[in-house]
C-alpha positions in Angstrom: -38.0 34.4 -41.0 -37.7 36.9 -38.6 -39.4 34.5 -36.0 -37.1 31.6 -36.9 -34.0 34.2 -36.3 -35.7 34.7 -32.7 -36.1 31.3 -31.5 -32.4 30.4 -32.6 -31.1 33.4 -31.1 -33.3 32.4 -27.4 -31.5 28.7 -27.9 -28.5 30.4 -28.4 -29.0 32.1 -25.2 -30.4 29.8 -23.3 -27.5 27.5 -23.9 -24.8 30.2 -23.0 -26.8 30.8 -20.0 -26.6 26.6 -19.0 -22.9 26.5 -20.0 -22.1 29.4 -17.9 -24.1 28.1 -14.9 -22.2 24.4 -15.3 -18.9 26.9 -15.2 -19.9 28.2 -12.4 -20.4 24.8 -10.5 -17.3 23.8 -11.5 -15.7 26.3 -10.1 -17.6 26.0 -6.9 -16.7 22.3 -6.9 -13.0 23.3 -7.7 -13.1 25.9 -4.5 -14.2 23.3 -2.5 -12.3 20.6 -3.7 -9.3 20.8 -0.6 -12.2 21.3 1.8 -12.2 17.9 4.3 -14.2 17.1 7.4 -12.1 16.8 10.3 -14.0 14.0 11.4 -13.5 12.1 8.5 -9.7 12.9 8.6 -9.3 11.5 12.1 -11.1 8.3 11.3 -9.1 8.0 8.3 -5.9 8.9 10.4 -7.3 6.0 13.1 -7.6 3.1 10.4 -3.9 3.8 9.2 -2.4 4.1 12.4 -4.5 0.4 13.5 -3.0 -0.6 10.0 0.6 0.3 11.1 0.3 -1.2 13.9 -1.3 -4.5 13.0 1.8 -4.3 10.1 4.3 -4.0 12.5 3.2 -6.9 14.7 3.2 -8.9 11.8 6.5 -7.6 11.3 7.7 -8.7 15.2 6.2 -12.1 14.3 8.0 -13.1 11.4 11.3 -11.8 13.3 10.6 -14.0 16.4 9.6 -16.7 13.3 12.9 -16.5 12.5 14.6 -17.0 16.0 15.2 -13.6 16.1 14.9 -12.4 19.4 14.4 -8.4 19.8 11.9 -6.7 22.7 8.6 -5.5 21.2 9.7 -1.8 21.8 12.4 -1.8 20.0 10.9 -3.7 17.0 8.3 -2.1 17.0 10.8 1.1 16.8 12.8 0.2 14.1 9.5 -0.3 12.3 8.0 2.9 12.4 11.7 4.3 11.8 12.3 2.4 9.3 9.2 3.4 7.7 10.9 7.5 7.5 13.1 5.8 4.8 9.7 5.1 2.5 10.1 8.6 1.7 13.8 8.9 0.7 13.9 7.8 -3.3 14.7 4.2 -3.8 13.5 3.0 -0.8 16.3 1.3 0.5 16.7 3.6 3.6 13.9 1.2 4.8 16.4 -1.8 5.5 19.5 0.7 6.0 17.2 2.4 9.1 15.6 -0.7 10.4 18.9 -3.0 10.3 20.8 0.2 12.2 18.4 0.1 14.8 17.8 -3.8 15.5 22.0 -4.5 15.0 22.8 -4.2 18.5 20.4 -6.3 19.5 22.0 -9.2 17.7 19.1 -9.4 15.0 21.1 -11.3 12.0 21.2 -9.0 8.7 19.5 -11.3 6.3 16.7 -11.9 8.6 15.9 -8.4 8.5 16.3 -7.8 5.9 13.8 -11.2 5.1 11.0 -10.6 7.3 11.3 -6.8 5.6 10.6 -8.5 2.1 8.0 -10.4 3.6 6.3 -8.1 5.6 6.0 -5.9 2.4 4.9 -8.1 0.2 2.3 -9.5 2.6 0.9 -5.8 2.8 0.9 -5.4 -0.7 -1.1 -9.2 -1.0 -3.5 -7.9 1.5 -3.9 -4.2 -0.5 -3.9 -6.6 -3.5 -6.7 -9.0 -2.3 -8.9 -6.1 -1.2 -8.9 -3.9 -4.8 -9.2 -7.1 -6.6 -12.3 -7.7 -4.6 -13.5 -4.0 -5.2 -13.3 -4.2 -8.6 -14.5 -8.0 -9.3 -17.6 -6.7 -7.3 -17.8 -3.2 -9.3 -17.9 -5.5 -12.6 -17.0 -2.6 -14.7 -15.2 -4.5 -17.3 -13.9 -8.3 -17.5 -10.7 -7.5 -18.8 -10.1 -5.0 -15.2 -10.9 -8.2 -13.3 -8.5 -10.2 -14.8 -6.3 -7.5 -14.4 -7.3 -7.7 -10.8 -6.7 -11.2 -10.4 -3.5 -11.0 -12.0 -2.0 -7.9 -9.9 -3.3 -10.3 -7.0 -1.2 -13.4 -7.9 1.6 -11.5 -9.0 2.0 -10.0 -5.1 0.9 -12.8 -3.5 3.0 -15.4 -5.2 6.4 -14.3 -3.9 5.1 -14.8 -0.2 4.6 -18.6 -0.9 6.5 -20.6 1.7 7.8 -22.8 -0.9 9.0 -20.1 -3.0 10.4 -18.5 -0.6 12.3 -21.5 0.5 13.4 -21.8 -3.1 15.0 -18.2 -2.5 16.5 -18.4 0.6 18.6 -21.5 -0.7 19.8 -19.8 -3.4 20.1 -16.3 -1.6 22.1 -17.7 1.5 24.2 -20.7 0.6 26.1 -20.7 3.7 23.2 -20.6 6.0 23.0 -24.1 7.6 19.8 -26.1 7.0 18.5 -26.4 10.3 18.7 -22.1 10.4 17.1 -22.3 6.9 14.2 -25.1 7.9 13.8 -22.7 11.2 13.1 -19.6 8.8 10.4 -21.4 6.3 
């Protein structure tokens, strides 16, 4: 008995001992959790400003789309401006800050405010497409990939040129139909 009492009190120990050395990497890995590569940060820091960029263009383009014409500066300007406003809560500052700075340049309102809608919801399609991807590929679980699929749809949908000529009609009845042919 008294060698039974032995071996469970050397498991005993022996499992203290593992669950105090797992404690211990966990706190190592909680220490160096914040710790980041600086080379990794600037890479990352390269991608999203190439992404901001690319964004913006695409921004310019469905202005100019639109007849409306703005120098590249300036649009490109009111983009990354307008992008400050992301961070006040609600999110309209966005338009507020971007149809402030493009106003004296003649830039109409609702086209702005348009090719904002649309460059938003492109980006979000294109964030869309690319986790969708990720996680159809990952095939963790079918009912996250149809999940994927329908986050997908559900941003990608409202860029539709058809739907979005559907909009605009109902949005802007007293646009004239050559204006409203030239924006879809």
């Amino acid at each position: 008995a008294d060698e039974l009492d032995l071996r469970a009190a050397d498991a005993e120990l022996s499992q203290a001992e593992q669950l105090r050395e797992q404690a211990a990497g966990r706190r190592l890995q909680g220490e160096n959790f914040w710790l980041a590569d600086w080379k990794y940060l600037l890479l990352a820091g390269s991608f999203y400003a190439v992404a901001l960029l690319l964004s913006g263009y695409y921004w310019l383009v469905c202005l100019v789309a639109m007849g409306q014409v703005v120098p590249s500066r300036i649009a490109f300007w009111a983009y990354f401006y307008g992008n400050l406003g992301k961070y006040v809560p609600g999110k309209a500052m966005v338009v507020l800050l971007r149809l402030a700075t493009l106003a004296p340049y003649g830039v109409r309102k609702v086209a702005t405010t348009l090719t904002i809608f649309m460059e938003t919801l492109s980006s979000m399609a294109v964030g869309g497409a690319v986790a969708a991807v990720c996680v159809i590929f990952l095939d963790l679980d079918w009912r996250l990939n149809l999940l994927a699929i329908a986050l997908l749809l559900a941003t990608v949908v409202p860029t539709a040129p058809v739907l979005l000529r559907f909009l605009l009609t109902r949005l802007q009845p007293g646009v004239d139909e050559a204006t409203l042919a030239q924006w879809t």
